[in-house]
MDTraj code that builds the backbone (N, CA, C; nanometers):
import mdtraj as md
import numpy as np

residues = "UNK UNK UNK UNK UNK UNK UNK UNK UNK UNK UNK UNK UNK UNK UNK UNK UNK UNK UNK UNK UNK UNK UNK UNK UNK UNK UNK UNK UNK UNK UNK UNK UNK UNK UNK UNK UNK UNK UNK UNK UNK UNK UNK UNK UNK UNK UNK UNK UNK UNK UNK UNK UNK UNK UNK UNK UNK UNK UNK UNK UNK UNK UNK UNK UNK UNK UNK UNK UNK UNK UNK UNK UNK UNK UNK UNK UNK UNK UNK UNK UNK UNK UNK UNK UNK UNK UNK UNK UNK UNK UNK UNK UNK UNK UNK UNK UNK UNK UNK UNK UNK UNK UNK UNK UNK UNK UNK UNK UNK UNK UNK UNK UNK UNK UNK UNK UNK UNK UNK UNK UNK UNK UNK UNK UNK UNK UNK UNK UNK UNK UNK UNK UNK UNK UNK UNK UNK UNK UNK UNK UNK UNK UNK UNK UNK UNK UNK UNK UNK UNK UNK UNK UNK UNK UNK UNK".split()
xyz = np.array([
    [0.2209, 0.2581, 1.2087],
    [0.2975, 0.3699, 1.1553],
    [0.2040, 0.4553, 1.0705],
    [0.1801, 0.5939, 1.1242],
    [0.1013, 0.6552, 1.0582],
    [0.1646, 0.7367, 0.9110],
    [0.0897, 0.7425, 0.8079],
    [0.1718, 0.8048, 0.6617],
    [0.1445, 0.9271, 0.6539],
    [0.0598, 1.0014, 0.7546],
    [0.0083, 1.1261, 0.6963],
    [-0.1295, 1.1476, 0.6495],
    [-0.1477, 1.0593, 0.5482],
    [-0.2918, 1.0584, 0.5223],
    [-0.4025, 0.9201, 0.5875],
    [-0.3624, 0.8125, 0.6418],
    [-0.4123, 0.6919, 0.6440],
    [-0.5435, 0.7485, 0.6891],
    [-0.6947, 0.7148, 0.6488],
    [-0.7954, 0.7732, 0.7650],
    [-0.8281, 0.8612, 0.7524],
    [-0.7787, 0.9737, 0.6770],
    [-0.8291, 1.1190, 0.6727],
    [-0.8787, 1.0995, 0.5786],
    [-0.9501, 1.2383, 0.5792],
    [-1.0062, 1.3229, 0.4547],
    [-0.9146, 1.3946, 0.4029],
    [-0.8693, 1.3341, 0.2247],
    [-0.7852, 1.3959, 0.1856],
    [-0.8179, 1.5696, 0.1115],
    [-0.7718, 1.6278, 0.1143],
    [-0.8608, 1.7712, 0.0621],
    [-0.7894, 1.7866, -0.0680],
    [-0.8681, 1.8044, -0.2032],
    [-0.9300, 1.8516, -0.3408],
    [-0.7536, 1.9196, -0.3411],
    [-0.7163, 1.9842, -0.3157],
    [-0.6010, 2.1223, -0.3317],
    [-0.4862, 1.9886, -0.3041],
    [-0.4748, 1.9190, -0.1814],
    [-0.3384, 1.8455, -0.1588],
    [-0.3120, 1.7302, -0.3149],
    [-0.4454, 1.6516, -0.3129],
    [-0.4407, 1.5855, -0.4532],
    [-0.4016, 1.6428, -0.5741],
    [-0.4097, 1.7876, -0.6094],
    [-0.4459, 1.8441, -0.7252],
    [-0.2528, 1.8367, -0.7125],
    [-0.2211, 1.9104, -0.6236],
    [-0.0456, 1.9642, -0.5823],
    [0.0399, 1.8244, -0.6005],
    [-0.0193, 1.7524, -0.5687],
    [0.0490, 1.5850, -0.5682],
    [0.0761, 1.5383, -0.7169],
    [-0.0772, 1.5356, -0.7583],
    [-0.0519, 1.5187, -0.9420],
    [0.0347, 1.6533, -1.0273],
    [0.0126, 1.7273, -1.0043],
    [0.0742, 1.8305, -1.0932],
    [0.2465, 1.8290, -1.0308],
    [0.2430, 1.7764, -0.9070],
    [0.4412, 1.7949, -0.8520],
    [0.4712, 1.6682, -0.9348],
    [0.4201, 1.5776, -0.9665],
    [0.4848, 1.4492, -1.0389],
    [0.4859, 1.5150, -1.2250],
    [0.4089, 1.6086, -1.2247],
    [0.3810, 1.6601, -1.3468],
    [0.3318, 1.5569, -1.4601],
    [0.2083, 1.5261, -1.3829],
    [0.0592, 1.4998, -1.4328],
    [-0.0361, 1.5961, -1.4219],
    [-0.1461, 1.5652, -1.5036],
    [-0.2928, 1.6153, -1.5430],
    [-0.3449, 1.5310, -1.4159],
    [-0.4426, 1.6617, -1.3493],
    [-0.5131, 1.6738, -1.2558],
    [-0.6886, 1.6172, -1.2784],
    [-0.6738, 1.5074, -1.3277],
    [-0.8196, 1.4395, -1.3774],
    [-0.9052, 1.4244, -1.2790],
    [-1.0345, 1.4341, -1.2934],
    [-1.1701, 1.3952, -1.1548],
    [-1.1254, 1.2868, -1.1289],
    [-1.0890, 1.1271, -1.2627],
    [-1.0524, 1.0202, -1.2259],
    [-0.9355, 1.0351, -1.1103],
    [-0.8118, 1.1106, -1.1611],
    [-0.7432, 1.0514, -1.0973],
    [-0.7421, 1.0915, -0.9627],
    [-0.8122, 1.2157, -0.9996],
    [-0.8001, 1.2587, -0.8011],
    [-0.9013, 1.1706, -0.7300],
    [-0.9740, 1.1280, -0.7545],
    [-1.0744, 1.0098, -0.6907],
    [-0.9609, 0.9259, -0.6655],
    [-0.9551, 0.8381, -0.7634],
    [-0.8422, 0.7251, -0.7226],
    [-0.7393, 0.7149, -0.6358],
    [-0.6962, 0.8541, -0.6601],
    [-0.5630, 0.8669, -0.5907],
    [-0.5819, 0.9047, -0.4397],
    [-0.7388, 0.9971, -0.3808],
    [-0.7521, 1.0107, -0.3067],
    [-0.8155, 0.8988, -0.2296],
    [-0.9027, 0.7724, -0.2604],
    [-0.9056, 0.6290, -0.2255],
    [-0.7615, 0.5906, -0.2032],
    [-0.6900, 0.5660, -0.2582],
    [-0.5524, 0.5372, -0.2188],
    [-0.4709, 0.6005, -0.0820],
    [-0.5099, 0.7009, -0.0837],
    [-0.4127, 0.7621, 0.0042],
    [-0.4772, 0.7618, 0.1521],
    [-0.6279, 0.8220, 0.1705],
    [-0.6919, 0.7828, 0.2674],
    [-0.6931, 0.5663, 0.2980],
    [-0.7006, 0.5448, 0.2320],
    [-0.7165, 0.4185, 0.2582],
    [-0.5962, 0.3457, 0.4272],
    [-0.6525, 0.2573, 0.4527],
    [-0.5661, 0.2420, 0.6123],
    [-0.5267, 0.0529, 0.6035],
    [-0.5503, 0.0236, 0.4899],
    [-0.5271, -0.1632, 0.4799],
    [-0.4129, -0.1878, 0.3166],
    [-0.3948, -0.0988, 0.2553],
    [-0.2925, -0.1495, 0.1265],
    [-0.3867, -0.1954, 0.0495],
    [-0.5150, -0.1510, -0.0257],
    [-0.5634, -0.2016, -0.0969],
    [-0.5464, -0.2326, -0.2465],
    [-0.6374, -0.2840, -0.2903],
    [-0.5744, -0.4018, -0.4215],
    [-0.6422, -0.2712, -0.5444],
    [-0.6504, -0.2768, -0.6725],
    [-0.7208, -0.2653, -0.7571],
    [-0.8399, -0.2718, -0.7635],
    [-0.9060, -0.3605, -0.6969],
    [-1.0474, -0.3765, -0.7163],
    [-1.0862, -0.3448, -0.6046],
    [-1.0033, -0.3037, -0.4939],
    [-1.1337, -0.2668, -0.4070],
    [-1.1324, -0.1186, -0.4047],
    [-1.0511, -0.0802, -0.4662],
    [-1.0233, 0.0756, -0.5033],
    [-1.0971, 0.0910, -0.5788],
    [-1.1333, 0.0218, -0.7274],
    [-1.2200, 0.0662, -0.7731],
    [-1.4137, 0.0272, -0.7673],
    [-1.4206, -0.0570, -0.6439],
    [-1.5432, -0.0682, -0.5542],
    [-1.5518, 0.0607, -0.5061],
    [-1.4418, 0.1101, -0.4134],
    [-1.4588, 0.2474, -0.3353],
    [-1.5248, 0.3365, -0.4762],
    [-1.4078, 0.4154, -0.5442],
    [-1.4546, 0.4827, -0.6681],
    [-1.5707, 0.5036, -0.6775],
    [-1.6706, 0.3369, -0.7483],
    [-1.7315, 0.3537, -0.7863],
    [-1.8563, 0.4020, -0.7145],
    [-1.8589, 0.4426, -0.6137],
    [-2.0107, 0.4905, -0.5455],
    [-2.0138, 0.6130, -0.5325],
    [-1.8930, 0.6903, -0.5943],
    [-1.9313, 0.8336, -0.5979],
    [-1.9006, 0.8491, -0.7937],
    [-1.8233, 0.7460, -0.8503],
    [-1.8354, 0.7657, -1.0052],
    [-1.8292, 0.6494, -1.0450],
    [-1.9896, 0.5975, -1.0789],
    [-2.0198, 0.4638, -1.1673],
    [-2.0267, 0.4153, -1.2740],
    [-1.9591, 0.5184, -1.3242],
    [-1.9121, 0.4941, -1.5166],
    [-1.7686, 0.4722, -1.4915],
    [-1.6631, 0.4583, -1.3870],
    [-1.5135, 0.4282, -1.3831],
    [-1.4827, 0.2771, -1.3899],
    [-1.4797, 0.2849, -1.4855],
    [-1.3816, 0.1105, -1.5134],
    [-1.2828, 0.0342, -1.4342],
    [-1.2924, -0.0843, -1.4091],
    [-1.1106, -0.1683, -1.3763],
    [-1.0319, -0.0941, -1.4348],
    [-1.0469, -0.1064, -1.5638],
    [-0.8896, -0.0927, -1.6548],
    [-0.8453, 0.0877, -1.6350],
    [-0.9432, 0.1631, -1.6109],
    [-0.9300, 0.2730, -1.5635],
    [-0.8410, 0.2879, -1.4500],
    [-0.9069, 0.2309, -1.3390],
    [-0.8218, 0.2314, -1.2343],
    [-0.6834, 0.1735, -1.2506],
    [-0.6680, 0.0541, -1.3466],
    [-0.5576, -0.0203, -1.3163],
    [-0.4334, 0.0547, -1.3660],
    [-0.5245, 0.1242, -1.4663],
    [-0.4046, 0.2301, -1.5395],
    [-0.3574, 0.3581, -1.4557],
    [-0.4555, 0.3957, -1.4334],
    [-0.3771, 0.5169, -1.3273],
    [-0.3087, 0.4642, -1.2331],
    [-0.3307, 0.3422, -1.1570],
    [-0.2627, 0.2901, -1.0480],
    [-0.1143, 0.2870, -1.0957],
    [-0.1077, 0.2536, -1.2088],
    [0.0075, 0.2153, -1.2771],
    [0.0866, 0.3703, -1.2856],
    [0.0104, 0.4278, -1.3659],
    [0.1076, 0.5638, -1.3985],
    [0.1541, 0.6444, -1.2431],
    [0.0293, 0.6097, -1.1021],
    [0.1054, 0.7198, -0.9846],
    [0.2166, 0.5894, -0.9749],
    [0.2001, 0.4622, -1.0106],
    [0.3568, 0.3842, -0.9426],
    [0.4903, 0.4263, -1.0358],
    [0.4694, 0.4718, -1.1660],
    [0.5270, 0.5167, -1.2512],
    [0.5635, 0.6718, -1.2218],
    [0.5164, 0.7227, -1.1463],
    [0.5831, 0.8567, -1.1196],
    [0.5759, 0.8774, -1.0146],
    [0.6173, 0.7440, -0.9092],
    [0.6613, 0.7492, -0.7995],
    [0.5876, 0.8579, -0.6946],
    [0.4291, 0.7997, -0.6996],
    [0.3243, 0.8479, -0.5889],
    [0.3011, 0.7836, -0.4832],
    [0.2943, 0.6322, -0.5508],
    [0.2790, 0.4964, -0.4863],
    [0.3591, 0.4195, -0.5029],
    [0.3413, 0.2906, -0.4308],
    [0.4065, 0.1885, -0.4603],
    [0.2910, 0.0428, -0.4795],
    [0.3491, -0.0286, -0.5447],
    [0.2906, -0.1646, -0.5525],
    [0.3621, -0.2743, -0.4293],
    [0.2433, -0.3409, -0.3971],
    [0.3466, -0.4414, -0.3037],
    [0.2632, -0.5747, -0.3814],
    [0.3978, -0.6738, -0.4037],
    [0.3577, -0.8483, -0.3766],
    [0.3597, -0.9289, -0.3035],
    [0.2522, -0.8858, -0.1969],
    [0.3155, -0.9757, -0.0488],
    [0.1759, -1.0800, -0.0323],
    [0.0465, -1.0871, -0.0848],
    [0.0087, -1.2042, -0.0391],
    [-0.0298, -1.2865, -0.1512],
    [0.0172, -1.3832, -0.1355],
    [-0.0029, -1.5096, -0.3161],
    [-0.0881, -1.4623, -0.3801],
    [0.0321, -1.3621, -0.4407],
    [-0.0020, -1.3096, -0.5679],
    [-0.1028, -1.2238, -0.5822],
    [-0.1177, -1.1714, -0.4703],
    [-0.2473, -1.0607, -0.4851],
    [-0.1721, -0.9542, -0.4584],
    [-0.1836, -0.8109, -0.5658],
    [-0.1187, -0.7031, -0.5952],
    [-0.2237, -0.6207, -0.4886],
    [-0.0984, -0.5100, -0.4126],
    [-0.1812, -0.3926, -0.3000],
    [-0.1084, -0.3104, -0.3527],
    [-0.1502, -0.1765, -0.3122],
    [-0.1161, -0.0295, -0.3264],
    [-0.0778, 0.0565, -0.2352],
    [0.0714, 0.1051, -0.2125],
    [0.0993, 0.1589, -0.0740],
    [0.1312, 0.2740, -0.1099],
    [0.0530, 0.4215, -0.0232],
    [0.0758, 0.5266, -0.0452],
    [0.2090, 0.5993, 0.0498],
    [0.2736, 0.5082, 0.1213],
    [0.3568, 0.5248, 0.2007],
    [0.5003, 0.5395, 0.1338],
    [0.5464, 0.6822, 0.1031],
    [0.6463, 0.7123, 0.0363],
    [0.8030, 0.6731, 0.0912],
    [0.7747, 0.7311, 0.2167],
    [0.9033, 0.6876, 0.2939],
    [0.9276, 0.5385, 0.3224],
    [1.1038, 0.4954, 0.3330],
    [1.0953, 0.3181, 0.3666],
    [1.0468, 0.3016, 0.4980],
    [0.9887, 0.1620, 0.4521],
    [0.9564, 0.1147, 0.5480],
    [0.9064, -0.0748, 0.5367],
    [0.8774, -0.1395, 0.6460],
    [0.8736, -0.2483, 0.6148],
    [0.7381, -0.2941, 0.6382],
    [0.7026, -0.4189, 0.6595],
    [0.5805, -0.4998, 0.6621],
    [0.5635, -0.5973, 0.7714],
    [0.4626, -0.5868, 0.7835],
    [0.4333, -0.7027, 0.8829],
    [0.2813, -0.7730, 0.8078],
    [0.3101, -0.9148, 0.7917],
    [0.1938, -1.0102, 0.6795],
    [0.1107, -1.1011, 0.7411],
    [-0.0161, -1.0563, 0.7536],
    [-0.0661, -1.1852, 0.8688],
    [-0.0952, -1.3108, 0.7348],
    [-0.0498, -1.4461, 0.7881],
    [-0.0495, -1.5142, 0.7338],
    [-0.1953, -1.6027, 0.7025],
    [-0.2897, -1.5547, 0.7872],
    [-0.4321, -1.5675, 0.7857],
    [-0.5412, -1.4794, 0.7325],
    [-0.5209, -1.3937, 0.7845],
    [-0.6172, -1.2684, 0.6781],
    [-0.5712, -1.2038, 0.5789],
    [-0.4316, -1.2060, 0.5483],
    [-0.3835, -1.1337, 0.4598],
    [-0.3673, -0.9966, 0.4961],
    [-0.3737, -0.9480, 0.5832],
    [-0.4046, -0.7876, 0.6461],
    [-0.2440, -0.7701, 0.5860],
    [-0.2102, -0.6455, 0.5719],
    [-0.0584, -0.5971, 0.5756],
    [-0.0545, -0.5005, 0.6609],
    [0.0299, -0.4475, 0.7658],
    [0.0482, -0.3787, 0.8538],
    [0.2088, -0.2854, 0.8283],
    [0.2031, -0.2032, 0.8188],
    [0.2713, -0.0923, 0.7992],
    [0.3902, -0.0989, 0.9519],
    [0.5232, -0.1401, 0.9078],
    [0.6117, -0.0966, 1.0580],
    [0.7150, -0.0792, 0.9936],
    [0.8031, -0.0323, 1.1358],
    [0.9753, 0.0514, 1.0846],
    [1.0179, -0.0429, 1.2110],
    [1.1450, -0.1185, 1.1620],
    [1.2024, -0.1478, 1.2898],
    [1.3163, -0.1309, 1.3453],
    [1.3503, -0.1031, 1.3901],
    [1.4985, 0.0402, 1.4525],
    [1.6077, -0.0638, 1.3665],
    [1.7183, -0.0015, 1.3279],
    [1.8181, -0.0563, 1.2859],
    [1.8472, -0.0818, 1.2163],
    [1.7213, -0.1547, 1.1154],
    [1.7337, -0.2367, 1.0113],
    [1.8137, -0.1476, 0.8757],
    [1.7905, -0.0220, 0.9155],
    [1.9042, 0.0485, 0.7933],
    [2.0244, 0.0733, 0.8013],
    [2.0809, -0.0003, 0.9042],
    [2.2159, 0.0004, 0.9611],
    [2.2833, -0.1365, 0.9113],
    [2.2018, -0.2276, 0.9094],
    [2.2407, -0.3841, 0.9389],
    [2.3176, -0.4002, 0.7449],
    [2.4313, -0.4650, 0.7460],
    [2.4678, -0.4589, 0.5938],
    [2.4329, -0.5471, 0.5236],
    [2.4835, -0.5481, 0.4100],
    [2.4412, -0.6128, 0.3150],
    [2.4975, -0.7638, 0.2811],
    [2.4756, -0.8809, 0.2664],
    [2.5201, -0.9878, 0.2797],
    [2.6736, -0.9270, 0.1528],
    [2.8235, -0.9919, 0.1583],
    [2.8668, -0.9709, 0.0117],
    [2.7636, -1.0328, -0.0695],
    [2.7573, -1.2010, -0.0451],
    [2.7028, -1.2232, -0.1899],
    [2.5686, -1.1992, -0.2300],
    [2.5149, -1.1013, -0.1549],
    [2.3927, -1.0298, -0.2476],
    [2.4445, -0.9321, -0.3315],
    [2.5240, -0.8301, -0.2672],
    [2.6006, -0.7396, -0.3609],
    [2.6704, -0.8175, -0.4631],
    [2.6696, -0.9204, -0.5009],
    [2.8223, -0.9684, -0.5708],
    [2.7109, -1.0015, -0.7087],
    [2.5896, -0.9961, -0.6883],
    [2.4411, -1.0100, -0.7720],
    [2.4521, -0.8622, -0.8410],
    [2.4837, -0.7947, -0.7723],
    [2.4153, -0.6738, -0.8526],
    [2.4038, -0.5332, -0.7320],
    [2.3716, -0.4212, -0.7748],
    [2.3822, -0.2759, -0.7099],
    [2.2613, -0.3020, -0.6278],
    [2.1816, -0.2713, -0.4866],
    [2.1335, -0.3141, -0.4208],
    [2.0324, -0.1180, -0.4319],
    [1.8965, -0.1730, -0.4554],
    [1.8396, -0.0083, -0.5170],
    [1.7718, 0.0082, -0.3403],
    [1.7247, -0.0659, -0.2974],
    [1.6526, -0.0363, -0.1837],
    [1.6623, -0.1892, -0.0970],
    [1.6014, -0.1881, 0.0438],
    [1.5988, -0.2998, 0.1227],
    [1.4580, -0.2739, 0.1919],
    [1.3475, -0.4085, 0.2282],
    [1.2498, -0.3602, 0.2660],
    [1.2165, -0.4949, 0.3641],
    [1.2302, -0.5223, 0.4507],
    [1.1998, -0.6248, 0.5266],
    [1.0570, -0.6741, 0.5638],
    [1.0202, -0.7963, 0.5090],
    [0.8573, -0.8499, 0.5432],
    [0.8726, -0.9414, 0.6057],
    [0.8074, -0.9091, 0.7259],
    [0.7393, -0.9903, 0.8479],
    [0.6109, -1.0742, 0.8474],
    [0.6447, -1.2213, 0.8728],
    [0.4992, -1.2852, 0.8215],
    [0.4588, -1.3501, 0.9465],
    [0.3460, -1.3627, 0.9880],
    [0.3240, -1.4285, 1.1461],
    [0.1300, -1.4129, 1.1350],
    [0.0944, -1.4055, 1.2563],
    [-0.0429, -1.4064, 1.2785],
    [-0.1051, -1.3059, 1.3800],
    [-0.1763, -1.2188, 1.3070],
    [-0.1947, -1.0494, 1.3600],
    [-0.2769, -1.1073, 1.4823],
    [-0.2654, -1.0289, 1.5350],
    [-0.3533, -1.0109, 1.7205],
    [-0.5119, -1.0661, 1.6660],
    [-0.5805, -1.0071, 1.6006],
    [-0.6795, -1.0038, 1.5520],
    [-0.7075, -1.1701, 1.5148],
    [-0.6567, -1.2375, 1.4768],
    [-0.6761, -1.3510, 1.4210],
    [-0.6097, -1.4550, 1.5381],
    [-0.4895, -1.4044, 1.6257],
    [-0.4598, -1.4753, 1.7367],
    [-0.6032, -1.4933, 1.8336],
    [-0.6645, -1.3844, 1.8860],
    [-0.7524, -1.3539, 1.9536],
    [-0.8531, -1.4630, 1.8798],
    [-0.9357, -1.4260, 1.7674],
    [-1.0501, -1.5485, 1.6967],
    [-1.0248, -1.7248, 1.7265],
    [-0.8466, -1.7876, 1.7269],
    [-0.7764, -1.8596, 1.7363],
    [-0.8469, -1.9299, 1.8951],
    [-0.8218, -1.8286, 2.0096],
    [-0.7813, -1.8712, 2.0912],
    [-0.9490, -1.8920, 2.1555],
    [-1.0408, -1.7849, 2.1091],
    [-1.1754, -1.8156, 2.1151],
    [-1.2421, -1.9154, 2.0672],
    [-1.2156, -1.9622, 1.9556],
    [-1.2576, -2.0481, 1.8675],
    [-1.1945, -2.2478, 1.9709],
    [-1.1013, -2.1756, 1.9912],
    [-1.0150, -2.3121, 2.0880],
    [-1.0821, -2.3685, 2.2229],
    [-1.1231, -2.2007, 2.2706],
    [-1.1580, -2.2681, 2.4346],
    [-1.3214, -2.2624, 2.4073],
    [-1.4391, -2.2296, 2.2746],
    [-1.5402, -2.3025, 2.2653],
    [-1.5114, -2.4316, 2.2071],
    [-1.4415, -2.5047, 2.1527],
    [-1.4828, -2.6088, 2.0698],
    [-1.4000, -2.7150, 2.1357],
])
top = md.Topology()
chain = top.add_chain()
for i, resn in enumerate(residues, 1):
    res = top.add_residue(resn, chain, resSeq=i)
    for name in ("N", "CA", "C"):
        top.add_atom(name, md.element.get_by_symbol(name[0]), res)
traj = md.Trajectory(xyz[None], top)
């Protein structure tokens, strides 16, 4: 599922329009960061965002990054996901959508699967509380790691 930006080159003007529509300050930091984020094509974590960062600005800190990461999830640029033990990713994917989790590499894969915003709500989940969103994660073993699996099988 493509977001718009996954892969591209994000351009200087779309970043600047992004921070200032959430009505933020248009920082070098944050447009770096934010533009690592958005080009990015795997849900990356904190630190490898601020690996990327740092080879075009090598005075940018963790706690730098971790903080802006925080404020675009705080004004609803991004999102945070907790999908592999306990390791925090960053999804620039505004619209819902769900997941697919390889249970071997950890990869997260971006999918929509017809229906699922139709299908209701158990009562006794509602009977918990007002239900803000629904996001379905898929956990299994990506092609990529099936394929290594099956190589790895018929040498050994």
């Amino acid at each position: 599922m493509a977001n718009g930006w996954c892969g591209l080159e994000v351009k200087i003007e779309d970043l600047k329009a992004i921070c200032q529509g959430a009505g933020l300050r248009a920082t070098h930091q944050r447009l770096e960061i934010l533009g690592e984020v958005l080009k990015a094509d795997d849900h990356p974590s904190a630190e490898s965002i601020h690996a990327r960062v740092r080879k075009r600005m090598p005075t940018v800190s963790l706690d730098t990054v971790y903080r802006t990461l925080a404020t675009f999830e705080a004004f609803g640029i991004i999102s945070r996901l907790h999908i592999c033990s306990g390791r925090i990713s960053y999804d620039p994917v505004r619209k819902r959508h769900d997941h697919f989790v390889c249970v071997e590499c950890k990869r997260v894969f971006d999918c929509q699967i017809p229906g699922i915003d139709e299908l209701p709500i158990p009562a006794e989940v509602t009977a918990w509380g007002e239900i803000a969103s629904v996001q379905l994660e898929l956990r299994g073993i990506c092609k990529e790691c099936l394929r290594r699996r099956r190589k790895e099988n018929a040498c050994g």
